[in-house]
Backbone of each chain as ProteinMPNN parsed JSONL, in Angstrom:
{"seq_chain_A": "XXXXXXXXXXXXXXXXXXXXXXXXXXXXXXXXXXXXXXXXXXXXXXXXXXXXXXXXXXXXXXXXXXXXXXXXXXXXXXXXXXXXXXXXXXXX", "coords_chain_A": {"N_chain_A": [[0.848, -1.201, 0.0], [0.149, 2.503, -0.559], [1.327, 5.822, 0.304], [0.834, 8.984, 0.587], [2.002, 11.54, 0.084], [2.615, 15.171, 0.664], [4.453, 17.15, -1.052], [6.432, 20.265, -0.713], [8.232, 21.942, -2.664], [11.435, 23.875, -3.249], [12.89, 26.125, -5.169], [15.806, 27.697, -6.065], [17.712, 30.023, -7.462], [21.194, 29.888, -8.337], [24.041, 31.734, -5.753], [25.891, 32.718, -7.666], [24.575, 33.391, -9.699], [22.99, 35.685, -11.758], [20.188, 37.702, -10.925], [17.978, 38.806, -12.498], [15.396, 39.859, -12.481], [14.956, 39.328, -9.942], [16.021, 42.01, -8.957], [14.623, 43.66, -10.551], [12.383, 43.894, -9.024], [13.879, 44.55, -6.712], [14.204, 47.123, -7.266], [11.506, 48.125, -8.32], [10.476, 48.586, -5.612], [11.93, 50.212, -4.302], [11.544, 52.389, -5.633], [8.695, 52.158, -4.827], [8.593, 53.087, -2.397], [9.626, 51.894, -0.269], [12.127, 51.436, 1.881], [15.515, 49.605, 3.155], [15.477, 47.449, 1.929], [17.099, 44.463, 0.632], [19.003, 42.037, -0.939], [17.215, 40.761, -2.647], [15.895, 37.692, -4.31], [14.539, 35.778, -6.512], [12.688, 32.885, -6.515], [11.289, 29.423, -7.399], [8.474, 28.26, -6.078], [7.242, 25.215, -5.6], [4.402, 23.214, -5.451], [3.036, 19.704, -4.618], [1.623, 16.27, -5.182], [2.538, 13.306, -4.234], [2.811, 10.001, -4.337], [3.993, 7.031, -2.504], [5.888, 4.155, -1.34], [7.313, 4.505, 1.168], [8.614, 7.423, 3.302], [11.027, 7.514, 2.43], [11.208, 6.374, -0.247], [9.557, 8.119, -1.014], [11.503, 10.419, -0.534], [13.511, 9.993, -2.317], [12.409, 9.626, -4.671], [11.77, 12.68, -5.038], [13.969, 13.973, -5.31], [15.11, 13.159, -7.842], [12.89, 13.967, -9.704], [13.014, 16.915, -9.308], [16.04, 16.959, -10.539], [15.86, 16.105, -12.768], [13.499, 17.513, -14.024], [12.065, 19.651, -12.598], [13.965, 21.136, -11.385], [16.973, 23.539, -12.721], [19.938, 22.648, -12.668], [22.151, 23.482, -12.944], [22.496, 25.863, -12.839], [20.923, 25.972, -10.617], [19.728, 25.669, -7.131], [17.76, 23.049, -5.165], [15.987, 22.374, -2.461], [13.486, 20.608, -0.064], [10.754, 19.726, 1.011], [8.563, 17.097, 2.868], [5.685, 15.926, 3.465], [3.442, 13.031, 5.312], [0.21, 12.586, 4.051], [-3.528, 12.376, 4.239], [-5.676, 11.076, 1.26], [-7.438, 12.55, 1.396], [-6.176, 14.418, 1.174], [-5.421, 15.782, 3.928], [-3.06, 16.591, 6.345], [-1.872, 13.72, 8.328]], "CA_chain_A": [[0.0, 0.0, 0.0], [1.324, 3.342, -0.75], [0.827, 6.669, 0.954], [0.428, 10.118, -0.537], [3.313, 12.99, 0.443], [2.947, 16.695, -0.047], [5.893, 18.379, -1.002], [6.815, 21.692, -1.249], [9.986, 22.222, -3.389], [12.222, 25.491, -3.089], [13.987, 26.212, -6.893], [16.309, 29.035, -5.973], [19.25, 30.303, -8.192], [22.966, 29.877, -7.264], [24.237, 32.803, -5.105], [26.785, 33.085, -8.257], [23.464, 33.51, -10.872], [22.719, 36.706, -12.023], [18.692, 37.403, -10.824], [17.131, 40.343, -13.632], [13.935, 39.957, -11.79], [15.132, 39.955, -8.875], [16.948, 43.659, -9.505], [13.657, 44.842, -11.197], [11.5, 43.34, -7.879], [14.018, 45.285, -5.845], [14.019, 48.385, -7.599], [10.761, 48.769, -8.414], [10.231, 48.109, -4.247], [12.259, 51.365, -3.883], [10.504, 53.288, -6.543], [7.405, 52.592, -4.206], [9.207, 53.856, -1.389], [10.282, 50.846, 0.219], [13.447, 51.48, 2.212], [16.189, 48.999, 3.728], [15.265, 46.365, 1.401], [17.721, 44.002, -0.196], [19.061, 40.472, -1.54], [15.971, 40.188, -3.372], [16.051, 37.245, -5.064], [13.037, 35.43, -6.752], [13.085, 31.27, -7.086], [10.504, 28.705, -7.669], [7.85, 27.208, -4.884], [6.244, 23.945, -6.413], [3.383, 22.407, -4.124], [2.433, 19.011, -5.39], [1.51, 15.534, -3.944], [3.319, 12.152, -5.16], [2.66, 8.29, -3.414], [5.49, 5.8, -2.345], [5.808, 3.081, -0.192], [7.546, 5.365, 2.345], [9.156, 8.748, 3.24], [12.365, 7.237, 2.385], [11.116, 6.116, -1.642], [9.212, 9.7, -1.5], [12.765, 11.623, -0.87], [14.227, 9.628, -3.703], [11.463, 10.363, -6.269], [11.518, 13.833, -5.075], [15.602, 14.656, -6.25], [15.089, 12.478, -9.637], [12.301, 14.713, -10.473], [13.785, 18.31, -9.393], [16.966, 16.93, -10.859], [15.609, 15.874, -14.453], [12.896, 18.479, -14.96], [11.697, 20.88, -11.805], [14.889, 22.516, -11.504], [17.851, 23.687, -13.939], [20.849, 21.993, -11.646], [23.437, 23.791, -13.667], [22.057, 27.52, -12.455], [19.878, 26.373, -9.743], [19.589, 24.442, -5.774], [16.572, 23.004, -4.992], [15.629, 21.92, -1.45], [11.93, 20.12, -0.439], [10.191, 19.469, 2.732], [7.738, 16.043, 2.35], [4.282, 15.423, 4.957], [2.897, 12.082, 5.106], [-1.14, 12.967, 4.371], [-4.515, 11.106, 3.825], [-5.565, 11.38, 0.027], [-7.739, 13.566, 0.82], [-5.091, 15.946, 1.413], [-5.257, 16.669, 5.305], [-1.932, 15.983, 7.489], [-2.109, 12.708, 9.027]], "C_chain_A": [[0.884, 1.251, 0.0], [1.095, 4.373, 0.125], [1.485, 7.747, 0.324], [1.455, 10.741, 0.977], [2.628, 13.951, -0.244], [4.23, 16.976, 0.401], [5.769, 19.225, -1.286], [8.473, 21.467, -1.392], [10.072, 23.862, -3.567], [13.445, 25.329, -4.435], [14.751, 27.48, -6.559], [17.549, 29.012, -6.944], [19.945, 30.493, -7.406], [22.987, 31.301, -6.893], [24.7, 33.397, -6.443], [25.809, 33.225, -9.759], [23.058, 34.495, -10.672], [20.96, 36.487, -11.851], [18.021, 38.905, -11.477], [16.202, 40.788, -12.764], [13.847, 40.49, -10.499], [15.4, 41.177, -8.5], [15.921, 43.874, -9.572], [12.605, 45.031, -9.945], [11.956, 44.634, -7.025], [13.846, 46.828, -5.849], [12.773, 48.752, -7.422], [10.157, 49.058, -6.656], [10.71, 49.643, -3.561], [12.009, 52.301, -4.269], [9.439, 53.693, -5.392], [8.075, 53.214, -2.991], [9.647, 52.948, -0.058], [11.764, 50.91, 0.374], [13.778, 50.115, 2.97], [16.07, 47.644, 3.254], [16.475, 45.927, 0.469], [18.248, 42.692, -0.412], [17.905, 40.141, -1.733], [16.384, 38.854, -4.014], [14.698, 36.179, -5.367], [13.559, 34.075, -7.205], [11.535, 31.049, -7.008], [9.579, 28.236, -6.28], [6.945, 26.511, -5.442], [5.573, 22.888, -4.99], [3.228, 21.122, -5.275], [2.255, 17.592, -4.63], [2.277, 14.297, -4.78], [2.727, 10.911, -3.763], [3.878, 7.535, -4.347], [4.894, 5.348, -1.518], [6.479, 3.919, 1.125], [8.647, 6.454, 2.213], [10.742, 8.669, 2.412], [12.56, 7.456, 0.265], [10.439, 7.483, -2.039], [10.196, 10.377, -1.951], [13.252, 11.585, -2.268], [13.98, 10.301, -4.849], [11.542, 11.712, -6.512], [12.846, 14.622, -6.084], [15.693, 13.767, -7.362], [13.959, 13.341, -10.214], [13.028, 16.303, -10.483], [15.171, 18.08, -10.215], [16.752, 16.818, -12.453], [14.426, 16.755, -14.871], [12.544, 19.721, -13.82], [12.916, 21.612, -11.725], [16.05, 22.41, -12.446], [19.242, 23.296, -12.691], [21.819, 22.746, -11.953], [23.513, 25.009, -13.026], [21.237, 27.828, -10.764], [20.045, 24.847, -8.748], [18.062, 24.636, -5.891], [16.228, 21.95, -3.406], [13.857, 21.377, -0.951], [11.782, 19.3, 0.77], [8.767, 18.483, 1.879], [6.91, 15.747, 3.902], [3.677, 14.599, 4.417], [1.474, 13.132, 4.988], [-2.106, 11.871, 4.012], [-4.866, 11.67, 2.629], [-6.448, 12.293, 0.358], [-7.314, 14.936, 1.064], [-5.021, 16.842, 2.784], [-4.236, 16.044, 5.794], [-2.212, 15.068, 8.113], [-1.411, 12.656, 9.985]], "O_chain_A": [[2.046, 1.242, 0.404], [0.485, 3.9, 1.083], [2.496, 7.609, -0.364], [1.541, 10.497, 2.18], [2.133, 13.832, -1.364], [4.846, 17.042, 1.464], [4.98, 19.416, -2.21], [9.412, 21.076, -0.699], [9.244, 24.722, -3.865], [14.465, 24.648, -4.541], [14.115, 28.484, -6.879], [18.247, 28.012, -7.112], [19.845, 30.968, -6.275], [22.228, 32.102, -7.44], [24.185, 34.482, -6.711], [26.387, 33.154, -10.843], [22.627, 34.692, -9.536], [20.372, 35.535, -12.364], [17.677, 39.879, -10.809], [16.166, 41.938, -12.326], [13.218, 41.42, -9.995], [14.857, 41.456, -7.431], [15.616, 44.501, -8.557], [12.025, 46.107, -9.799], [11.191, 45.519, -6.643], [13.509, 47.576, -4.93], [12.551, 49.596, -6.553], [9.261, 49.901, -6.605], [10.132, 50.176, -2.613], [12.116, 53.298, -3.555], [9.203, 54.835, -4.998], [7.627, 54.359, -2.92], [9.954, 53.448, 1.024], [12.569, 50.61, -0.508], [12.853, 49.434, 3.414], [16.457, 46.707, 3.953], [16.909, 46.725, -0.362], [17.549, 41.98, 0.31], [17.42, 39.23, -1.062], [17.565, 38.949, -4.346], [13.947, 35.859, -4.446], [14.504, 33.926, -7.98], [10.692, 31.898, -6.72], [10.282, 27.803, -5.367], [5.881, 27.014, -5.801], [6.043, 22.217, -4.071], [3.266, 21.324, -6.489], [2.679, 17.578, -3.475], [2.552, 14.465, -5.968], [2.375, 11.125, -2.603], [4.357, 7.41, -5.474], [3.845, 5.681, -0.967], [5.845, 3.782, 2.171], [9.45, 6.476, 1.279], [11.377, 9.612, 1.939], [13.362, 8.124, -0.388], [10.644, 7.982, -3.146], [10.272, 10.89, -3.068], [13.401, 12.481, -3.099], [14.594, 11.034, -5.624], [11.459, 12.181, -7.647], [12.807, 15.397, -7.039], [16.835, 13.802, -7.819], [14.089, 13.473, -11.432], [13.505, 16.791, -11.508], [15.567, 19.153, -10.671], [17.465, 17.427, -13.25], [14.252, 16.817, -16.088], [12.789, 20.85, -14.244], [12.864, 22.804, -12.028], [16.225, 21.327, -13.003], [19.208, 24.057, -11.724], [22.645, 22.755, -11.039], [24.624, 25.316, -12.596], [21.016, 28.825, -10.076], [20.286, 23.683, -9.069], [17.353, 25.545, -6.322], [16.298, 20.727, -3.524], [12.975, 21.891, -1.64], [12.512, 18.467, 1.306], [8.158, 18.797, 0.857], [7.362, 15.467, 5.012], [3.223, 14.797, 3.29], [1.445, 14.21, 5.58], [-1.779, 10.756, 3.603], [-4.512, 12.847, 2.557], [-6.407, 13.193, -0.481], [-7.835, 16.05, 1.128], [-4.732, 18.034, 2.889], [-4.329, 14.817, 5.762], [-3.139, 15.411, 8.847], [-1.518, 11.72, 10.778]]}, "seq_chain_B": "XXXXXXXXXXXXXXXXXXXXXXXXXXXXXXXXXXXXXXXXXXXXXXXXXXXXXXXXXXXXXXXXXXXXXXXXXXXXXXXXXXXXXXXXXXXX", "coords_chain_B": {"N_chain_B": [[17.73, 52.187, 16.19], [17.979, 49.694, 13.78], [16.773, 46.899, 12.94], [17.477, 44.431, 11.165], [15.971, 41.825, 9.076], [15.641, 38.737, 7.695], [13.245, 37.745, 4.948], [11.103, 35.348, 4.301], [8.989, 34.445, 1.338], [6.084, 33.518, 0.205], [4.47, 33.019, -2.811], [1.418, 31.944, -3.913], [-0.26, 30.838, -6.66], [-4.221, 31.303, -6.335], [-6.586, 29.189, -5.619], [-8.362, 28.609, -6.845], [-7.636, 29.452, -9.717], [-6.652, 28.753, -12.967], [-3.621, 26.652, -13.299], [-1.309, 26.623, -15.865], [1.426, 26.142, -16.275], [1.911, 24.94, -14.244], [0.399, 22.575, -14.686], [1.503, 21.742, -17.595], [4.396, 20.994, -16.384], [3.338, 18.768, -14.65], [2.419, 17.323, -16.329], [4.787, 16.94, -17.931], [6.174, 15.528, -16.262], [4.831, 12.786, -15.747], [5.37, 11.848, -18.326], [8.126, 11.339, -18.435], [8.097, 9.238, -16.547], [7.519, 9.556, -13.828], [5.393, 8.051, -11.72], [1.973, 8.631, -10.112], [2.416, 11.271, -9.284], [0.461, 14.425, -8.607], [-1.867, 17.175, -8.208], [-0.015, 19.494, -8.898], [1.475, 22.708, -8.319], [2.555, 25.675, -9.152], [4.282, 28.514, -8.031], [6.03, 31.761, -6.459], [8.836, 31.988, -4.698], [10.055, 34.258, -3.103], [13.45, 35.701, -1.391], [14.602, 37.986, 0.719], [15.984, 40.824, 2.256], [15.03, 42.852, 4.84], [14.716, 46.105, 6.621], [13.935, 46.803, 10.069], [12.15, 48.582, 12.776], [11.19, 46.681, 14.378], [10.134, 43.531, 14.754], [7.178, 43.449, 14.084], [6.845, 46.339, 12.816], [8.487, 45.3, 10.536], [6.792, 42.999, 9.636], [4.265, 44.463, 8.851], [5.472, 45.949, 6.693], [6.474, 43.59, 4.35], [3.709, 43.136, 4.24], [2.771, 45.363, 3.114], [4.104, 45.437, 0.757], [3.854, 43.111, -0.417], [1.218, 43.215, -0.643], [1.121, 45.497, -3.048], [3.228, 44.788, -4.778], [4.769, 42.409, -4.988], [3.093, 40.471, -5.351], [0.328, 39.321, -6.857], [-3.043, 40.28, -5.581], [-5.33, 39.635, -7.045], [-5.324, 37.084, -8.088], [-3.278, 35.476, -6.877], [-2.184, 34.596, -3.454], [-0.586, 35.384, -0.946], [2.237, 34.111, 1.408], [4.109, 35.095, 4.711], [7.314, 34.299, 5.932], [9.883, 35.602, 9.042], [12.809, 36.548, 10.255], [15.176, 37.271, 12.405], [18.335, 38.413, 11.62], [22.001, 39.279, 11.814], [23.887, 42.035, 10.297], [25.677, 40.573, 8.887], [24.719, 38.734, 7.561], [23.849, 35.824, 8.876], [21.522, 34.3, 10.924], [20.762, 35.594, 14.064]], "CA_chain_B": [[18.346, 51.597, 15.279], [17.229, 48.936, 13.337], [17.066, 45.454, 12.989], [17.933, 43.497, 9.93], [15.027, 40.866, 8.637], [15.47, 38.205, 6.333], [12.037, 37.386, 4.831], [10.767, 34.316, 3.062], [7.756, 35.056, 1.169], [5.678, 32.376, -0.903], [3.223, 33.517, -3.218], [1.315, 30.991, -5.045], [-1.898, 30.981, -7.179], [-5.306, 30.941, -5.56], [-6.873, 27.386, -5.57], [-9.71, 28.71, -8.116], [-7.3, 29.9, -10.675], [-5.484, 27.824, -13.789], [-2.237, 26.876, -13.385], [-1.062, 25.956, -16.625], [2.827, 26.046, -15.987], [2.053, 23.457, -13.327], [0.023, 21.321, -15.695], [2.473, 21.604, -17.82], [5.554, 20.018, -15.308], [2.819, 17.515, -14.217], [2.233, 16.108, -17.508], [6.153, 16.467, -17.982], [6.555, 14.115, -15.185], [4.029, 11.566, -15.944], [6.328, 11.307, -19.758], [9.247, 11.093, -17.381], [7.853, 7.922, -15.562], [7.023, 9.018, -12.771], [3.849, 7.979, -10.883], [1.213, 9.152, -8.694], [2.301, 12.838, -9.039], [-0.58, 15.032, -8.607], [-2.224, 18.545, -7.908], [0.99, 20.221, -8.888], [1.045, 24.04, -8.622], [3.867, 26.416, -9.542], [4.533, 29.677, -7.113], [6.977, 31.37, -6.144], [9.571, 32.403, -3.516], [11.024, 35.473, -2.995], [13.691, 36.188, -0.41], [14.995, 39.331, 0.911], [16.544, 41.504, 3.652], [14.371, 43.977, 5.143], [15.762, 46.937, 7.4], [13.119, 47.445, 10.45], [12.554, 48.524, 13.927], [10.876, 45.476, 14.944], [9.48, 42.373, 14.091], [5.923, 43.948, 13.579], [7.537, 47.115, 11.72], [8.792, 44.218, 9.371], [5.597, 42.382, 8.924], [3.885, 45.594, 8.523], [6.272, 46.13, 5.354], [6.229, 42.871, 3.905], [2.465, 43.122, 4.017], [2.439, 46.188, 1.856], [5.395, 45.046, -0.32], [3.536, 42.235, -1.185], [0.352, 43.803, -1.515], [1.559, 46.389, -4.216], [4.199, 44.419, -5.621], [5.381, 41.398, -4.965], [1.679, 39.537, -5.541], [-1.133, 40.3, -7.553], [-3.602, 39.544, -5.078], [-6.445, 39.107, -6.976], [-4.999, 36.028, -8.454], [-2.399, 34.98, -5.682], [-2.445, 34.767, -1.991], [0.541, 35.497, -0.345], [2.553, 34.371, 3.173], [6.017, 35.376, 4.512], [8.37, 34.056, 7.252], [10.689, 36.98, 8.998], [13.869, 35.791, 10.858], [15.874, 38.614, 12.551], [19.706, 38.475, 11.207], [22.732, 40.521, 12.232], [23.476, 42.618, 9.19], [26.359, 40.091, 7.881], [23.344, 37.508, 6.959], [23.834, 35.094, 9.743], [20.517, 34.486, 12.27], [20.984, 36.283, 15.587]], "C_chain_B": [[17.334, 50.772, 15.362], [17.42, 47.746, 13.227], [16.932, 44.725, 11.584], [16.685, 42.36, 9.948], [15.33, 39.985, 7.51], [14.212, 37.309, 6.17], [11.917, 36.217, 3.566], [9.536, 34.741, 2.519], [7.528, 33.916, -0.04], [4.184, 32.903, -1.623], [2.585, 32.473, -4.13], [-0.078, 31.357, -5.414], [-3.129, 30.37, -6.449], [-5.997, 29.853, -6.255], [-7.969, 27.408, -6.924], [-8.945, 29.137, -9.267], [-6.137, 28.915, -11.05], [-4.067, 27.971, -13.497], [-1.305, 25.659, -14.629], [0.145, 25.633, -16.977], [2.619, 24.664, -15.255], [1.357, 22.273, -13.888], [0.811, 20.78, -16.681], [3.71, 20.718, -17.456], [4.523, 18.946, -15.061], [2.787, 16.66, -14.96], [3.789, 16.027, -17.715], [6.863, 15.461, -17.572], [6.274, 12.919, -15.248], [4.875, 10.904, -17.633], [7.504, 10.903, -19.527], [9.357, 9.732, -17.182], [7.787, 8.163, -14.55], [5.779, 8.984, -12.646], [3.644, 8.522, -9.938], [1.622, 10.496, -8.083], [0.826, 13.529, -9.341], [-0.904, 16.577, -8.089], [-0.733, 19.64, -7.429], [1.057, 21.721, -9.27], [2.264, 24.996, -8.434], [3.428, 27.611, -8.661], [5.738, 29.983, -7.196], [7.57, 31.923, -4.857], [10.267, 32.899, -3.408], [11.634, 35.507, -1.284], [14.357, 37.21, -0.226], [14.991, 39.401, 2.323], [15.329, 43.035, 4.065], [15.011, 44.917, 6.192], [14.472, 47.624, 8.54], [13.226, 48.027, 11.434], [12.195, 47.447, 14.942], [10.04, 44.756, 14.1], [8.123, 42.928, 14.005], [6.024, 45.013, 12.79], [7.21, 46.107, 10.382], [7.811, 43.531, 8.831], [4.554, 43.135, 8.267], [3.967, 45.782, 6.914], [6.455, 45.296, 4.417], [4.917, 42.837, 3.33], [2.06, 43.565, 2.56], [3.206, 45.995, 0.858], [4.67, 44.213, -1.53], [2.402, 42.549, -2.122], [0.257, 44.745, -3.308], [2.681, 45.447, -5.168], [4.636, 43.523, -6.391], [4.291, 39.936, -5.417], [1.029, 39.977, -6.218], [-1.93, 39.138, -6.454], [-4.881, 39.592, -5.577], [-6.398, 37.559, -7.871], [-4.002, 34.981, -7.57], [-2.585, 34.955, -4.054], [-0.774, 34.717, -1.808], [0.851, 34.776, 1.342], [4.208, 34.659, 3.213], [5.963, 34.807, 6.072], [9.503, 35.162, 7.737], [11.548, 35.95, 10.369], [14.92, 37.049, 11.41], [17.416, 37.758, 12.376], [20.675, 39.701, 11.781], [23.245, 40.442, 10.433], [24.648, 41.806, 8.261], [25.511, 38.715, 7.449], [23.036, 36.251, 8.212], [22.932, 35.461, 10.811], [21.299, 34.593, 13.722], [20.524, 35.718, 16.259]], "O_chain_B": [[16.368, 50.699, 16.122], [18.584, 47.445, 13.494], [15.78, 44.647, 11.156], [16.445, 41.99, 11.097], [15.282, 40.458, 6.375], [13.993, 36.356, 6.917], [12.388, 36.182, 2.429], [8.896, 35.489, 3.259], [8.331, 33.523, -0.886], [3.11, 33.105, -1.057], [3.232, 32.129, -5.119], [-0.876, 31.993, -4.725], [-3.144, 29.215, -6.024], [-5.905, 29.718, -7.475], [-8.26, 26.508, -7.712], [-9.757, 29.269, -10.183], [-5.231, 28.424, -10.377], [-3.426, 29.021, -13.441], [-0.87, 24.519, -14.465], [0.25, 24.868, -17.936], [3.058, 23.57, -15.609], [1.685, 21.122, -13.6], [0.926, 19.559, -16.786], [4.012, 19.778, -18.192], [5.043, 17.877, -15.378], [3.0, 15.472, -14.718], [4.175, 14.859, -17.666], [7.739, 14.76, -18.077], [7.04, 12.002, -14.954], [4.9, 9.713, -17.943], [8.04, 10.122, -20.312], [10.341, 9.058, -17.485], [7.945, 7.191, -13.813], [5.018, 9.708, -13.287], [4.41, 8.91, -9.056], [1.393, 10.885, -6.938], [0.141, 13.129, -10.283], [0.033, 17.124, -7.505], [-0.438, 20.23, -6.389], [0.741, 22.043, -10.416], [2.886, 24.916, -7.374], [2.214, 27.755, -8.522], [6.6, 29.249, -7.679], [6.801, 32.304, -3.976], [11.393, 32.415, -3.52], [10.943, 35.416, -0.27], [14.921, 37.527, -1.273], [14.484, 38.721, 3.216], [15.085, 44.006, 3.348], [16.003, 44.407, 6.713], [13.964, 48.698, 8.219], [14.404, 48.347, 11.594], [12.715, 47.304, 16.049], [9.422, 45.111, 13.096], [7.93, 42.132, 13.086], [5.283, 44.9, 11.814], [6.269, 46.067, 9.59], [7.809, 43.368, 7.61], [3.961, 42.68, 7.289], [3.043, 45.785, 6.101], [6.661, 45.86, 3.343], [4.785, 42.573, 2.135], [1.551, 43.043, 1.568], [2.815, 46.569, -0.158], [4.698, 44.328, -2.756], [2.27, 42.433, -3.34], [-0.456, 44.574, -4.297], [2.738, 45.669, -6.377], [4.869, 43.459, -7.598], [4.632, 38.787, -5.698], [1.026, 41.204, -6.322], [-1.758, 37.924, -6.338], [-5.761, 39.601, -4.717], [-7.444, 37.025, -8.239], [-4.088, 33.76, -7.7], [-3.546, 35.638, -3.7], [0.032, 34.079, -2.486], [0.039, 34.835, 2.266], [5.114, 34.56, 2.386], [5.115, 34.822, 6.963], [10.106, 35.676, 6.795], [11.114, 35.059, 11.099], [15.408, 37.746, 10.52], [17.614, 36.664, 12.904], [20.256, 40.807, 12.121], [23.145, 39.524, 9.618], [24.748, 42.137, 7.079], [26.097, 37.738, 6.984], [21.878, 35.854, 8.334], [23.112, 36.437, 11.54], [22.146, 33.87, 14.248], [20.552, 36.03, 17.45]]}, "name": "protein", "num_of_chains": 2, "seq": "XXXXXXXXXXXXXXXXXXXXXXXXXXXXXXXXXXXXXXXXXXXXXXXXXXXXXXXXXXXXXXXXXXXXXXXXXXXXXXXXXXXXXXXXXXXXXXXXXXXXXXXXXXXXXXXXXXXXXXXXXXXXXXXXXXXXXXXXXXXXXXXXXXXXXXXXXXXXXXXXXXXXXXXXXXXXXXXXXXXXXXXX"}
């Protein structure tokens, strides 16, 4: 029998990756008049649910997917917090 | 003086609105091989330094950051995490 995980995955760019967005986020932040703000930087947060046999075959699945399509590995870390739940999606 | 904040902030799309990026990666996944991924939803996650006088200052400012900026909230919902730092990045 299997049991259903939510994860939340964190896609952030390397420290050493230029972030455009991030820059335009911060600027425009000081435009509005938003002082003392800075290291903006803007990454990915992917909610989604997956089933394994246990937390262990969850983790696995989790860094073979961020590694081959949720995140760009070359430019980008990706870290990911996993909660057993019941399918119908409340914390068990 | 002021106190240094570093804020997590996750904005993701409200539960009633398409997310066709994340349909997208879901069906990506399922061509992949993996199984039993499901209700996958793309957001994202901005972090940043804020400059306040206290931890309610700071949430204060986040609030409106997000409001005006950082979210469109009539399509997103927003939340943030605030962590007081001394000003070389390292939690205090």
């Amino acid at each position: 029998m299997t049991q259903t995980y939510q994860a939340q995955v964190y896609v952030t760019l390397r420290p050493s990756v230029l972030d455009p967005a991030g820059t335009a986020a911060q600027s425009g932040l000081a435009q509005l008049g938003f002082e003392g703000v800075d290291r903006l930087r803007i990454g990915k947060y992917i909610e989604l649910t997956v089933e394994a046999a246990d937390e262990a075959a969850a983790s696995e699945q989790l860094d073979a997917m961020c590694d081959r399509l949720l995140a760009n590995t070359t430019i980008e870390n990706y870290r990911f917090e996993l909660t057993a739940i019941d399918p119908a999606g409340a914390a068990s």
